[in-house]
C-alpha positions as CSV (number, residue, x, y, z in Angstrom):
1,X,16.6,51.5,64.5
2,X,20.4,51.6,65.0
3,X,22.1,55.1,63.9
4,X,23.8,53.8,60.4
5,X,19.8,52.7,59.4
6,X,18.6,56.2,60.2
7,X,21.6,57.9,57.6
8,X,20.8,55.2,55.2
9,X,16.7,56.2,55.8
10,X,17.8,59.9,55.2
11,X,19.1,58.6,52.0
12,X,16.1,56.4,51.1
13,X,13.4,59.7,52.2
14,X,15.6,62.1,49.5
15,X,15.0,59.8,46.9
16,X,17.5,59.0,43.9
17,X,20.9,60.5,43.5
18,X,21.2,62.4,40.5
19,X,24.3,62.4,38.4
20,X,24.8,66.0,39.8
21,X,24.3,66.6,42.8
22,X,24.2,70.9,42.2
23,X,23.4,70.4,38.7
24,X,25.2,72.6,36.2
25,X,25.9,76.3,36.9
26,X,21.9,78.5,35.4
27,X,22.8,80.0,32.7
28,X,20.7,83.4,34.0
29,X,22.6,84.3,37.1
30,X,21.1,87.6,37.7
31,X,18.7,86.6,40.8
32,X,22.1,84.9,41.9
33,X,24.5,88.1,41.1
34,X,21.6,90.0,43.7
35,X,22.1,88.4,46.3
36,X,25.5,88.0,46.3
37,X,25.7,91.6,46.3
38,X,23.1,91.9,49.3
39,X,25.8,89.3,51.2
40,X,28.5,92.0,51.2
41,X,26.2,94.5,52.0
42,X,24.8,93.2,55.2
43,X,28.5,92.1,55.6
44,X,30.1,95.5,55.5
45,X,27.2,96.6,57.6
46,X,27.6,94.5,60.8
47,X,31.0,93.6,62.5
48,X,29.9,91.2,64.3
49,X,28.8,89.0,61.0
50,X,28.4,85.6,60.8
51,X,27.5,83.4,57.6
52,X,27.1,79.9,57.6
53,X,26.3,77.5,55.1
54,X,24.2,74.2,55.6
55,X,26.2,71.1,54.1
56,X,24.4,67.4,53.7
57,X,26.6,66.3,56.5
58,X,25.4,69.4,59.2
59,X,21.8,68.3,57.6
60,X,22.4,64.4,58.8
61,X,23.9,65.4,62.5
62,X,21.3,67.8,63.2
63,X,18.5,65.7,61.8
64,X,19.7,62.6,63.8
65,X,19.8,64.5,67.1
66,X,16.6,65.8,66.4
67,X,15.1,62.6,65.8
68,X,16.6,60.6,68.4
69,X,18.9,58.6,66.6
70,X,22.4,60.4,67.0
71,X,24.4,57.3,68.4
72,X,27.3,57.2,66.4
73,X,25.9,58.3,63.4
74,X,28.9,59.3,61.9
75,X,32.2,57.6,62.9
76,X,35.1,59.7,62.2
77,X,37.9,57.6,60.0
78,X,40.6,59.5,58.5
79,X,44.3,58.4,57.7
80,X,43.2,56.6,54.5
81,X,46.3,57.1,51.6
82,X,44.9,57.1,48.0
83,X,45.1,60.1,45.5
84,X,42.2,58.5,43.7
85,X,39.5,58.1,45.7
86,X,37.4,60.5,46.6
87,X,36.7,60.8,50.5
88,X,36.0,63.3,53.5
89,X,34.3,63.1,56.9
90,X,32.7,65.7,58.9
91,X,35.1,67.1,60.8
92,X,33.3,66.9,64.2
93,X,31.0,64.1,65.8
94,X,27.5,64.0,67.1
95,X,28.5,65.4,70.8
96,X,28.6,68.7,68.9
97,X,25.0,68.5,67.9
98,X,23.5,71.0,70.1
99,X,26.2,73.7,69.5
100,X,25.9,73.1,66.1
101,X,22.5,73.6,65.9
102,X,22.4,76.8,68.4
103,X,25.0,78.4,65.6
104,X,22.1,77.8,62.7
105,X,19.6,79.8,65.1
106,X,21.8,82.6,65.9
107,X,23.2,83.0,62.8
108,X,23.5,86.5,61.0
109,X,22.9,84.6,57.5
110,X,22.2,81.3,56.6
111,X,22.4,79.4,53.3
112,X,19.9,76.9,53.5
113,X,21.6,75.2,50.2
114,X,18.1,73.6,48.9
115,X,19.9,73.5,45.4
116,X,22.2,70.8,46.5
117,X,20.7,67.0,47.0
118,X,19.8,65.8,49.1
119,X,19.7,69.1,51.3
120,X,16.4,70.2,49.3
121,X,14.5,67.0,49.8
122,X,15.4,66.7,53.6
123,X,15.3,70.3,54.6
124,X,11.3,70.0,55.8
125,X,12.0,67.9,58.5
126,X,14.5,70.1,60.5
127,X,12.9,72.3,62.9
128,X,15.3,75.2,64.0
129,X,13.8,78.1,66.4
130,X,16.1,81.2,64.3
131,X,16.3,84.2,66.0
132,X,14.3,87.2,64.7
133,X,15.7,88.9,61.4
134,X,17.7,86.1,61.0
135,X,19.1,87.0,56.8
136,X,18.6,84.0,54.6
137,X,19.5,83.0,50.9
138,X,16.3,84.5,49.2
139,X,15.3,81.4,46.9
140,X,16.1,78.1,46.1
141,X,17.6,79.4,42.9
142,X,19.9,81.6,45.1
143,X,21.2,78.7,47.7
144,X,24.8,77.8,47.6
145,X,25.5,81.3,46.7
146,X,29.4,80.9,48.3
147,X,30.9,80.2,44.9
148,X,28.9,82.9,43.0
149,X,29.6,85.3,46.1
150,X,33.7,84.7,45.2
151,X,33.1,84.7,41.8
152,X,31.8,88.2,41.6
153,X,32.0,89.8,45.3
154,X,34.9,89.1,47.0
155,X,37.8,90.7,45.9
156,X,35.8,93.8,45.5
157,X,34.4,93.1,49.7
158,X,38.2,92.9,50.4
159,X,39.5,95.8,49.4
160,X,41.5,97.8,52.0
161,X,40.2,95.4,54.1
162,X,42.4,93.1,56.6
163,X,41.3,89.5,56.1
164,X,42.4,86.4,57.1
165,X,42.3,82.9,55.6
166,X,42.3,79.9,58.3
167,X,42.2,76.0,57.7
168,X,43.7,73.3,56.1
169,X,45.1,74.6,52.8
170,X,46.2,78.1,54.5
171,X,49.6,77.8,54.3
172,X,49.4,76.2,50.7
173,X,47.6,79.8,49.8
174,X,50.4,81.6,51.4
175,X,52.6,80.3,49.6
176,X,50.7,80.2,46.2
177,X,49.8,83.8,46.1
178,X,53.5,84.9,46.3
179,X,54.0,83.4,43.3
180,X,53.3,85.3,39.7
181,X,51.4,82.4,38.0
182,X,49.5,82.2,40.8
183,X,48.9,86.2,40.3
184,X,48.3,85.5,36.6
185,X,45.8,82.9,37.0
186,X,44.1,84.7,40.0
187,X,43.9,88.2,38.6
188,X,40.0,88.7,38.3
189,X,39.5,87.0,41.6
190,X,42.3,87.6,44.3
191,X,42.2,90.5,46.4
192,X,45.5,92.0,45.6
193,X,44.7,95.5,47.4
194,X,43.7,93.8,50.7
195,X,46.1,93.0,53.8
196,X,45.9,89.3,54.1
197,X,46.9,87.1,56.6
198,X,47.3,83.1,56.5
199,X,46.2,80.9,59.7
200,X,47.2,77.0,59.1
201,X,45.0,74.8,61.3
202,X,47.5,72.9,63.6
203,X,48.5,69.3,62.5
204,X,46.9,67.7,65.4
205,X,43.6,69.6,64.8
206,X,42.8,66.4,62.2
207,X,40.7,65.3,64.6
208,X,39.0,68.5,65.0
209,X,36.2,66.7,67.9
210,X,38.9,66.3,70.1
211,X,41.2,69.6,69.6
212,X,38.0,72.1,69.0
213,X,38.8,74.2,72.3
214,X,42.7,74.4,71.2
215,X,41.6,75.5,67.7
216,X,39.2,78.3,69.0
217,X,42.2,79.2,71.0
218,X,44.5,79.5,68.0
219,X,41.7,81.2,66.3
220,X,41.2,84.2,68.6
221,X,44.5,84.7,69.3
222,X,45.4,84.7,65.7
223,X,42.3,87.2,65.2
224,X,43.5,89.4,68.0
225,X,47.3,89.6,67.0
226,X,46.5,90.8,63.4
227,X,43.6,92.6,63.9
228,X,41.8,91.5,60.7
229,X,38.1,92.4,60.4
230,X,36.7,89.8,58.1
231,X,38.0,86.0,58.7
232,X,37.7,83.2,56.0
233,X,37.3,80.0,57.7
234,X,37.2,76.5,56.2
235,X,36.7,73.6,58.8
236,X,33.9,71.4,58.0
237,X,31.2,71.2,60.4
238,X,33.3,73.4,63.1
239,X,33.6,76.3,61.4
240,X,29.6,76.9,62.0
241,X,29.7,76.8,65.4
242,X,33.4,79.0,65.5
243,X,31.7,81.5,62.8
244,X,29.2,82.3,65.2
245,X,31.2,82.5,68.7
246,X,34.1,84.1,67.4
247,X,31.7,86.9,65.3
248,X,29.7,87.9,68.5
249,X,32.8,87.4,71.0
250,X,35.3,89.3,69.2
251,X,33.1,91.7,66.8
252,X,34.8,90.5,63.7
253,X,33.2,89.1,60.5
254,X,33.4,85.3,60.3
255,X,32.6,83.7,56.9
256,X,32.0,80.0,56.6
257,X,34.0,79.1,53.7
258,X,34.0,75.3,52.9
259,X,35.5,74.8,50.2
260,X,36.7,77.9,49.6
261,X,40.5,77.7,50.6
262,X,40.5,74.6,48.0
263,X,38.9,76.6,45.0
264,X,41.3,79.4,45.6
265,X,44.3,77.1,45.7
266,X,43.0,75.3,42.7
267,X,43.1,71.4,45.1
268,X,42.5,67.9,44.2
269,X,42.5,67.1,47.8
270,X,42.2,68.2,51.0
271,X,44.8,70.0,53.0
272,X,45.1,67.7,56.2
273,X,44.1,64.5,53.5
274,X,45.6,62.5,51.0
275,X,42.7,61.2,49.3
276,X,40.5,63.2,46.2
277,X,37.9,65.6,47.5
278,X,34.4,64.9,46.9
279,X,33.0,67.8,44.9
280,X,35.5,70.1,43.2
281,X,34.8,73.9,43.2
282,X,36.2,75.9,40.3
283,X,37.5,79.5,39.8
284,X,41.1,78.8,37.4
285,X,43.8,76.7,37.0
286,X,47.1,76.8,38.8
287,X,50.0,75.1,36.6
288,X,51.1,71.7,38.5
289,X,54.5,72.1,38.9
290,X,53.4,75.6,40.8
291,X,51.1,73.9,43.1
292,X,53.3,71.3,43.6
293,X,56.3,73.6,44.9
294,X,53.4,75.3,47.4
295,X,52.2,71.6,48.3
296,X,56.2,70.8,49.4
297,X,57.2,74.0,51.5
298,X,53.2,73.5,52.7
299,X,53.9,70.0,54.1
300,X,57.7,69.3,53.9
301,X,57.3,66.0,56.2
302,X,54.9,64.0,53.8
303,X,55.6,60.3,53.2
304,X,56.5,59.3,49.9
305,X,53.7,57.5,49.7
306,X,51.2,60.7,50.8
307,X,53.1,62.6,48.3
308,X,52.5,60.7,45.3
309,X,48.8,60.5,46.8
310,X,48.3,64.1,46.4
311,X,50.1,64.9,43.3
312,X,47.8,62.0,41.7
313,X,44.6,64.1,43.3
314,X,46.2,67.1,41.5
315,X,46.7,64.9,38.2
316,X,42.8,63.6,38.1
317,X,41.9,67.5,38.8
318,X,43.1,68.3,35.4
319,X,40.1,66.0,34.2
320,X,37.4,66.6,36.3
321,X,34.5,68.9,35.4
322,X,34.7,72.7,35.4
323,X,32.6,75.4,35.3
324,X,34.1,78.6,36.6
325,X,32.2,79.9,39.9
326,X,31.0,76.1,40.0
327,X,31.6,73.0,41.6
328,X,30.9,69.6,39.9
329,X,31.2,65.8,42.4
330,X,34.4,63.6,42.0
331,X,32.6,61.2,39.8
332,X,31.6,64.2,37.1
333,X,34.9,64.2,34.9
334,X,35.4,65.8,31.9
335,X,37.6,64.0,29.0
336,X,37.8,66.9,26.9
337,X,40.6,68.7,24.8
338,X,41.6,71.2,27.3
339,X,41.1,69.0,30.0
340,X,43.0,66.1,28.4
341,X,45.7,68.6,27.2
342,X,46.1,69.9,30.7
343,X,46.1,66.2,32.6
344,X,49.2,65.8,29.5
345,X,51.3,68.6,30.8
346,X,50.9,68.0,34.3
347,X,51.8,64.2,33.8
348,X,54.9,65.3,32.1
349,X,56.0,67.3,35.1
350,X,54.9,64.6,37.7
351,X,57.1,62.2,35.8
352,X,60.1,64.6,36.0
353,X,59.4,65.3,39.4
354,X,58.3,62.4,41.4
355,X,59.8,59.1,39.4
356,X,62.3,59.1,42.2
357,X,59.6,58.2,44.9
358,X,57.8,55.3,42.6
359,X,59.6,52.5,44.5
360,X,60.4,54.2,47.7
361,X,58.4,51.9,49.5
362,X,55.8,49.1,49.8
363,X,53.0,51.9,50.2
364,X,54.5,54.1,47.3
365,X,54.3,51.3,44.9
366,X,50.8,50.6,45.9
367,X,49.6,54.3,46.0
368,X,51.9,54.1,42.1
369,X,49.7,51.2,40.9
370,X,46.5,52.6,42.0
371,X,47.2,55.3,39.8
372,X,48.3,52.8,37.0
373,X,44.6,51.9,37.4
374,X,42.7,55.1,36.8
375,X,44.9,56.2,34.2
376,X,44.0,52.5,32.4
377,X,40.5,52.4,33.0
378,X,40.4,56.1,31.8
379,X,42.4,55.3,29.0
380,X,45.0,58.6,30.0
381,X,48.7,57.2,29.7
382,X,50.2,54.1,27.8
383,X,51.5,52.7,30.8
384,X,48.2,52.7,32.6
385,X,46.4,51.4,29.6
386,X,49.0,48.3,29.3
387,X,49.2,48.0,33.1
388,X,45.1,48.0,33.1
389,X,45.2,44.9,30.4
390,X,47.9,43.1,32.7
391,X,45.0,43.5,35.7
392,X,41.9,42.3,33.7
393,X,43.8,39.5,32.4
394,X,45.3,38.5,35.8
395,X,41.6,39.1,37.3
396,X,40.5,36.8,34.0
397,X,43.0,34.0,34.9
398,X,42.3,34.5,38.6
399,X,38.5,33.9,38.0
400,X,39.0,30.8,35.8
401,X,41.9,29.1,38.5
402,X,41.2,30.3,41.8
């Protein structure tokens, strides 16, 4: 059986997508609230602290090594341009397998995520040897506590504390939280009595498979130099095996964040991508024109083209579902007054600001008209609605002379 039949046999064993992956956020979130609150608690109590979460991705690596069937199960593609589609990749490859599996064992705390699809269904076959007293989410009910845990705990962990913030959209915090609509926004959330300090994964860390022994590098030497105690790191499937090394080499806590660094920076995209996310976590918004002055002192040397990309992935954001301390897949959007009110505002700032770079070039136009196409077949803007007819028509005429 060749290595893409054994992910698409993963798929086939977990049975039917549903329409939401997490499903909505439990309206009783007391069990939840618990053990969020034992989380900092076993936190505060060890230095050496590491929590890791288990994604669908970690799942399918460590499943496939297990099984025999690791040969390149996941290729790595990245450099795609398209602020509406919705894509990521894992971050490292299958030669990471064993590492990656080592960090689940040794683990301080794990989050077994059996809430999420197709993590619950798959989670029986995986057999990891744990170390003893290994701390675990407590319930099914309480997996993929990260969201709850920075809902209600985490401005409250951080106080007086010295943290730090590493990955992809670390500079884009930076620069958000020094502004006051940021502050305004954040208020219930951000830890404004806390010394923080911002680590922006290096540009040619994309391909994290290839640069992980220059990022760990980075990493401890960024960890030593500002002496923080608790370090926030979001980097896919290498922050697991980072979270654990860097917690029991240096004594520091090391907190798996995911996408943490996005919900705090209130992202349609990735940092180090110019495509949608896949799943959207939500804490507030962040007005566009705000996050769009962060996004161009974050990355001054984007294309025009990768521009427009992410300011569109900003756009749809407006629309997609929200539930505060939730997160909701790309395809869940939400067409509702406020979200529809807020898409309007935005899109009246993205015109001001970005009609310059509509015709810079054959890619902007493209990226331009993609846009013109989810607006259309959303029914968001005039133009996209008339520049949708133009396209079924043309694909009309097209069908009948080829």
């Amino acid at each position: 059986m060749s290595a893409v039949n054994a992910h698409a046999k993963l798929l086939i064993e977990a049975g039917p997508a549903p329409s939401s992956p997490l499903g909505d956020k439990p309206s009783d979130l007391r069990a939840r609230c618990a053990e969020a609150g034992r989380l900092s608690r076993l936190m505060a109590s060890e230095p050496g602290f590491s929590f890791l979460r288990l994604g669908d991705i970690e799942l399918f690596c460590l499943l496939a090594a297990q099984d025999g069937t690791a040969e390149d199960f996941l290729q790595v593609k990245d450099g795609l341009v398209d602020g509406t589609m919705a894509y990521g990749v894992p971050g490292i490859g299958l030669e990471y397998a064993l590492p990656l599996r080592q960090a689940y064992e040794q683990a301080s705390y794990v989050d077994f995520h059996e809430r999420l699809w197709p993590v619950g269904k798959l989670l029986p076959k995986l057999r990891l040897a744990c170390r003893p007293r290994q701390h675990r989410n407590s319930s099914i009910e309480t997996s993929y506590i990260l969201l709850t845990w920075i809902e209600r705990e985490f401005c409250r962990f951080c106080a007086g504390r010295r943290v730090g913030f590493a990955g992809a959209e670390a500079s884009l915090l930076e620069h958000l939280q020094q502004r006051p609509a940021f502050a305004a926004a954040a208020a219930t959330v951000w830890p404004a009595d806390a010394d923080v300090f911002f680590h922006q994964i290096r540009e040619d860390g994309r391909n994290v498979s290839a640069n992980f022994c220059l990022i760990k590098d980075d990493l401890r030497h960024f960890i030593r130099t500002t002496r923080i105690d608790t370090l926030f790191l979001s980097l896919g499937g290498a922050a697991k095996i980072l979270c654990v090394d860097l917690a029991a080499e240096l004594g520091i806590r090391m907190f798996d964040g995911g996408s943490m660094l996005r919900a705090l920076t209130y992202s349609g995209s990735d940092g180090n991508r110019t495509t949608r996310s896949t799943h959207f976590p939500f804490l507030y918004r962040i007005p566009f024109d705000v996050w769009c002055d962060a996004m161009d002192q974050s990355w001054p040397d984007l294309q025009p083209h990768e521009r427009l990309a992410k300011a569109h992935a900003q756009l749809i954001l407006e629309i997609q579902k929200k539930e505060v301390g939730w997160t909701h897949s790309s395809a869940e959007l939400d067409l509702g007054q406020d979200n529809l009110s807020a898409f309007a505002e935005a899109h009246h700032a993205y015109l001001a600001r970005y009609q310059s770079l509509f015709k810079a070039s054959a890619a902007a136009r493209q990226e331009r008209c993609n846009f013109l196409h989810f607006c259309g077949a959303h029914g968001l803007t005039h133009e996209g609605r008339r520049f949708y007819r133009t396209f079924r028509v043309k694909s009309l005429l097209r069908s009948v002379w080829p």
